[in-house]
Residue frames as qw, qx, qy, qz and C-alpha x, y, z in Angstrom:
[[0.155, 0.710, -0.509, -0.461, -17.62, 18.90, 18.20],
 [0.977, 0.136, 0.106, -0.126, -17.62, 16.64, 15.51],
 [0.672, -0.351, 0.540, 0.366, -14.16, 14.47, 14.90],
 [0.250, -0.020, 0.752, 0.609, -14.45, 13.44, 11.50],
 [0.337, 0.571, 0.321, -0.677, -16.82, 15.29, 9.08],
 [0.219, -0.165, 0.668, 0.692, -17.46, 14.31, 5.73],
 [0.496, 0.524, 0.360, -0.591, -20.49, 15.62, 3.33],
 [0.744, 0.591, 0.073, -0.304, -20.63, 14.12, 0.13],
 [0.217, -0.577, 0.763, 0.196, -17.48, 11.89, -0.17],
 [0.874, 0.465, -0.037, -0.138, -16.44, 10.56, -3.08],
 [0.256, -0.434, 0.765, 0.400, -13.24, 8.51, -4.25],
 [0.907, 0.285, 0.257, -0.172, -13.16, 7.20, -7.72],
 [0.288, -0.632, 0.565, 0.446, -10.01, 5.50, -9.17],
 [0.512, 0.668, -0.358, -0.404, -8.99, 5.52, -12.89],
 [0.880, -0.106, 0.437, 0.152, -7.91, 1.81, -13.83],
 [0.288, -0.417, 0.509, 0.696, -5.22, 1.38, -16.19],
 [0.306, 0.509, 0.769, 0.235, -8.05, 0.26, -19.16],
 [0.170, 0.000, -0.127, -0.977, -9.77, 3.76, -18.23],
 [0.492, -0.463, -0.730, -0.105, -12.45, 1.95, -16.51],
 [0.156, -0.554, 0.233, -0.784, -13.93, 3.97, -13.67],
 [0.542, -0.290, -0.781, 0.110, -14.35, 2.33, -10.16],
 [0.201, -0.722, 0.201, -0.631, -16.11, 3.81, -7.42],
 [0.389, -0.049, -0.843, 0.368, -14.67, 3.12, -4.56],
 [0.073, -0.453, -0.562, 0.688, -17.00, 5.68, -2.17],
 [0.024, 0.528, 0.662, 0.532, -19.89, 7.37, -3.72],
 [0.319, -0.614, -0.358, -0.627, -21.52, 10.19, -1.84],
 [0.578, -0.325, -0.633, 0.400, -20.76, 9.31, 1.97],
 [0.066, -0.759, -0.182, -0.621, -22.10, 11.38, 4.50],
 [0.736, -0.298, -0.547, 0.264, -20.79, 10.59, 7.93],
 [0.301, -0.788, 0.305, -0.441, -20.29, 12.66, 11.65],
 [0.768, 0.013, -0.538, 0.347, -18.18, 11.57, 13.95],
 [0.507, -0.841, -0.126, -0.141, -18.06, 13.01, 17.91],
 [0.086, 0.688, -0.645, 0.321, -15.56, 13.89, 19.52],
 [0.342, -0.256, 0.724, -0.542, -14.87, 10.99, 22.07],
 [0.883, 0.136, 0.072, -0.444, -17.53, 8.29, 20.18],
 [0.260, -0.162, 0.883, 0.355, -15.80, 4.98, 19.51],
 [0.740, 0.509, 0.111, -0.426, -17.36, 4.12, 16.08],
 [0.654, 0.091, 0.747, 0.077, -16.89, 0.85, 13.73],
 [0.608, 0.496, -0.359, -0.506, -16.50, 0.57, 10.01],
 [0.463, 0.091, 0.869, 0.146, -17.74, -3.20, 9.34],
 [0.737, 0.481, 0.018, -0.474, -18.89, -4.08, 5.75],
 [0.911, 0.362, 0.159, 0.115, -17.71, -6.81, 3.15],
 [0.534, -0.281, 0.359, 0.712, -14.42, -6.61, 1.44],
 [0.067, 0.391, 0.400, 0.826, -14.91, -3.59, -1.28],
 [0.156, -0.871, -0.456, -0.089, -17.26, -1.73, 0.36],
 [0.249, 0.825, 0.076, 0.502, -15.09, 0.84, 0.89],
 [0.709, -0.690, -0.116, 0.083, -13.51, 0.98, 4.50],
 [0.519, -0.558, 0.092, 0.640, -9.85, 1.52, 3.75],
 [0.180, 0.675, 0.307, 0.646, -10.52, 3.96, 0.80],
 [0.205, -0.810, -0.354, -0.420, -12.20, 5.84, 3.52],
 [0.865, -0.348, -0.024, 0.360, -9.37, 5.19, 6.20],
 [0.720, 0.129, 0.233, 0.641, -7.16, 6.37, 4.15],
 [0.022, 0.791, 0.446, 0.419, -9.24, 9.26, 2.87],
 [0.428, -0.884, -0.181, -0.038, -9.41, 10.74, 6.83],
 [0.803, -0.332, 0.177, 0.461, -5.96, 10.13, 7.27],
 [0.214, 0.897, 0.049, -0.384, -4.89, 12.10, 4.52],
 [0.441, -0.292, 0.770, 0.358, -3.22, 9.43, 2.45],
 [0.349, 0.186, 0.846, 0.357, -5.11, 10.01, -0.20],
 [0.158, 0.296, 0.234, -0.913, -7.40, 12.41, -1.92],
 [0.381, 0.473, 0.771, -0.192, -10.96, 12.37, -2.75],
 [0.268, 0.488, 0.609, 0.565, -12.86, 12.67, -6.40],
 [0.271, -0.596, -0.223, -0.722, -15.74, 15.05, -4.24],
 [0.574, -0.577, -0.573, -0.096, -16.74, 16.23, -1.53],
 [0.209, 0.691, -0.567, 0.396, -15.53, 17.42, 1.35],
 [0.799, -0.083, -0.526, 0.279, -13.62, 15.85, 4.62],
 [0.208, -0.771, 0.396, -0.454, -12.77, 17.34, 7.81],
 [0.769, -0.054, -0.507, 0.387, -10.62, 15.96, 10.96],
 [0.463, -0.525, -0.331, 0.633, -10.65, 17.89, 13.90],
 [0.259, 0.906, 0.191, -0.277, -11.69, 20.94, 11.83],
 [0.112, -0.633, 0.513, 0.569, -9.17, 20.77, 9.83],
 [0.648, 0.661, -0.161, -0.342, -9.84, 20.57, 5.76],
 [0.879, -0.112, 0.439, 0.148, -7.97, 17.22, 4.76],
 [0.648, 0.597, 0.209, 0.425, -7.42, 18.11, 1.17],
 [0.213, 0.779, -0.352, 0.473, -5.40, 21.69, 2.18],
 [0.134, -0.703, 0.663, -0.220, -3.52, 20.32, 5.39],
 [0.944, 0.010, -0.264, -0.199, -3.02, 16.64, 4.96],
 [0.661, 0.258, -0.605, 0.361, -0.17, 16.86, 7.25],
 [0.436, -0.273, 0.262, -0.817, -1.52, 18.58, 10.14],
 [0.744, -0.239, 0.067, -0.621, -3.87, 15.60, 10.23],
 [0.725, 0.238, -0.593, 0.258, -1.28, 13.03, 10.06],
 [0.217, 0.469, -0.474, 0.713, 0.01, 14.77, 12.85],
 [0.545, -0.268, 0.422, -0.673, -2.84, 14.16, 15.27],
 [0.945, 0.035, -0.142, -0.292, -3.82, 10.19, 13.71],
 [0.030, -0.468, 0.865, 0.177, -2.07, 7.33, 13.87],
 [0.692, 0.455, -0.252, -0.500, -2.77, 4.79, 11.19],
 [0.368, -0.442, 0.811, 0.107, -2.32, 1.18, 11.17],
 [0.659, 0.314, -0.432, -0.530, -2.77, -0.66, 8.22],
 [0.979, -0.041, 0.014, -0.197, -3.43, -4.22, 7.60],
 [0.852, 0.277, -0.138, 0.422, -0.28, -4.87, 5.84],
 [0.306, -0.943, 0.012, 0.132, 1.83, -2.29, 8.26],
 [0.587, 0.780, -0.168, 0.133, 5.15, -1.54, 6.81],
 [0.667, -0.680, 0.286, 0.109, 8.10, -2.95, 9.18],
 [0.267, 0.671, -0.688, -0.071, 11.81, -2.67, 8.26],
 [0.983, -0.018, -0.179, 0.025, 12.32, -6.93, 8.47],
 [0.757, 0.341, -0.315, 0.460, 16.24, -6.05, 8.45],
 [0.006, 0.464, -0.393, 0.794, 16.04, -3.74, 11.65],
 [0.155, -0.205, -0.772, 0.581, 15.54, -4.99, 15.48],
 [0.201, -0.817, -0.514, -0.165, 12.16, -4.33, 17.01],
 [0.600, -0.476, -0.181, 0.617, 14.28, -1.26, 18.48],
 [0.127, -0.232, 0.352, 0.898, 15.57, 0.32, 15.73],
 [0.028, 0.359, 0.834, 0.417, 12.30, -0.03, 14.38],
 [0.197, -0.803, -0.501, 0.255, 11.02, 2.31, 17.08],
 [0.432, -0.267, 0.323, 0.798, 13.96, 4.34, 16.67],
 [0.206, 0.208, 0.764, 0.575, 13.08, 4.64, 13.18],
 [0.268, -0.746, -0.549, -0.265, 9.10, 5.84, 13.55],
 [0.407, -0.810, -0.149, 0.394, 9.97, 8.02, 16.36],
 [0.366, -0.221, 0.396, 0.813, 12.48, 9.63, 13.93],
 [0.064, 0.392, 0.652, 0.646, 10.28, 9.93, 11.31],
 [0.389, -0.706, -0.574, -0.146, 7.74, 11.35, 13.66],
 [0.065, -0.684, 0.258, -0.680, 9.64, 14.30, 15.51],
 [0.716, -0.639, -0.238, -0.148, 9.66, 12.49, 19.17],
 [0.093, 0.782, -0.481, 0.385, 12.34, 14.21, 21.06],
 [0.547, 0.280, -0.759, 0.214, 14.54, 12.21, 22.98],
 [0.227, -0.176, 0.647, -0.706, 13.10, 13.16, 26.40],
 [0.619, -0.140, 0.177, -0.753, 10.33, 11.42, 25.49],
 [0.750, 0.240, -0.479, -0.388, 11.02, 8.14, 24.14],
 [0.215, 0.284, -0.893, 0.276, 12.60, 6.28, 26.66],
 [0.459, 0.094, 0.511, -0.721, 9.47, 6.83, 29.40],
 [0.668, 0.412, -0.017, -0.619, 7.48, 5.70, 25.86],
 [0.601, 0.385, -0.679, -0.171, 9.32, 2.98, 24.76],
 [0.030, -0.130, 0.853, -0.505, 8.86, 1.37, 27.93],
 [0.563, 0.252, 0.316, -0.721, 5.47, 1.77, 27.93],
 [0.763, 0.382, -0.158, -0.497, 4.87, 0.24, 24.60],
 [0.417, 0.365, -0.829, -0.076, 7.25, -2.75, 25.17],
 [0.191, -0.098, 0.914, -0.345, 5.85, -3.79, 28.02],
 [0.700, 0.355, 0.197, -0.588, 2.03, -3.28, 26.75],
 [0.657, 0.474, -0.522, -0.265, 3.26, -5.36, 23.33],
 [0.930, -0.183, 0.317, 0.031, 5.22, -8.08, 25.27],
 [0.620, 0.721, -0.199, 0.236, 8.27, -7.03, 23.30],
 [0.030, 0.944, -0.264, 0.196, 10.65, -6.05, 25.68],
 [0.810, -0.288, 0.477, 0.183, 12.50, -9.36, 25.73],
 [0.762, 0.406, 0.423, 0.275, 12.93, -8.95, 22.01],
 [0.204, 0.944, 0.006, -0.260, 13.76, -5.58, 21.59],
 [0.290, -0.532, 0.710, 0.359, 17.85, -6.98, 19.98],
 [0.606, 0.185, 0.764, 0.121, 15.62, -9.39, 17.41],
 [0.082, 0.068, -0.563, -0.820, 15.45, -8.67, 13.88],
 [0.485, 0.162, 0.436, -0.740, 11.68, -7.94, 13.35],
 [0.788, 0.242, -0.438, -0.358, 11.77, -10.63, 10.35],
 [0.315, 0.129, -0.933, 0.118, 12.41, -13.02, 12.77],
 [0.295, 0.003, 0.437, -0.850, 9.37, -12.29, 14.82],
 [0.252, 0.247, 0.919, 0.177, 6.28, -14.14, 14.54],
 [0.059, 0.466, 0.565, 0.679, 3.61, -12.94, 12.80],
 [0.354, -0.843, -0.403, 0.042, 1.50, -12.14, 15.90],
 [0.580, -0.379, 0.002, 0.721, 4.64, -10.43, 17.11],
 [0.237, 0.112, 0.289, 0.921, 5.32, -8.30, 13.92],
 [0.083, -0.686, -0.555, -0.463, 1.64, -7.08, 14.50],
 [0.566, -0.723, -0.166, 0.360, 2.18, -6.02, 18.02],
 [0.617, -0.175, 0.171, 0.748, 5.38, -4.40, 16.69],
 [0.191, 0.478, 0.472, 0.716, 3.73, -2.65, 13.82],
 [0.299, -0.818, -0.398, -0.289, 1.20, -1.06, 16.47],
 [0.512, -0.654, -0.033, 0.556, 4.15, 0.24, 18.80],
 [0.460, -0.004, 0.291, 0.839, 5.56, 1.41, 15.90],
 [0.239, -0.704, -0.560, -0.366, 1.72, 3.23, 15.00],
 [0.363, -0.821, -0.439, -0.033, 1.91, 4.62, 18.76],
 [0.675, -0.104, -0.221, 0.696, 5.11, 5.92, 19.04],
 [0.257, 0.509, 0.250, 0.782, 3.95, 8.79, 18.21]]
């Protein structure tokens, strides 16, 4: 079975000018179930367009897009539901403990209460957080807030 399935993907955004940029152009790409697979190219070449794209944060000019057989463009939550997505820049509350920060994402994410403790354990110790877990996550270093950002990514 393929994972990710995409046959003629396109993204092209509309600058404010009304200049057209493609960002993806035609991509054709399979993904296996189970294959670890690598998107390296240059900066612009298109990697978190396409990131985004699978993820269903975004929708495409042409083409189409699957995820676990499921059509991106008609259930783009459905495939949320099975990804988790970390971005470069990864979106941490600064003004909320590396706790409530799980809190938080687990809220947002539907993880019932039986599970989070067993899981929040898990991911503090894997992160090296779980001294910190009372610190405000803008006091964290930077490595830290990355670690943080990816518990916050797995909570799910």
């Amino acid at each position: 079975m393929e994972i990710i399935e995409a046959k003629g993907l396109s993204k092209v955004f509309v600058l404010k000018d009304g200049k057209q940029v493609t960002a993806l152009g035609g991509i054709d790409l399979s993904v296996p179930e189970g294959q670890l697979t690598a998107l390296v190219g240059p900066d612009g070449a298109g990697k978190t367009t396409l990131m985004r794209l699978v993820c269903g944060l975004m929708t495409k000019t042409d083409g189409s897009l699957q995820v676990a057989g499921l059509d991106v463009t008609q259930r783009p939550q459905a495939v949320q539901d099975l990804l988790s997505y970390m971005p470069q820049k990864f979106g941490l509350y600064e003004d909320l403990t590396v706790q409530e920060n799980l809190d938080l994402y687990a809220d947002l994410h539907g993880v019932t209460q039986d599970i989070r403790q067993q899981r929040f354990r898990h991911l503090l110790e894997m992160m090296e957080l779980a001294p910190f877990t009372e610190r405000l996550a803008g006091k964290l270093s930077g490595g830290m807030k990355q670690k943080l950002g990816l518990a916050c990514t797995l909570v799910r």
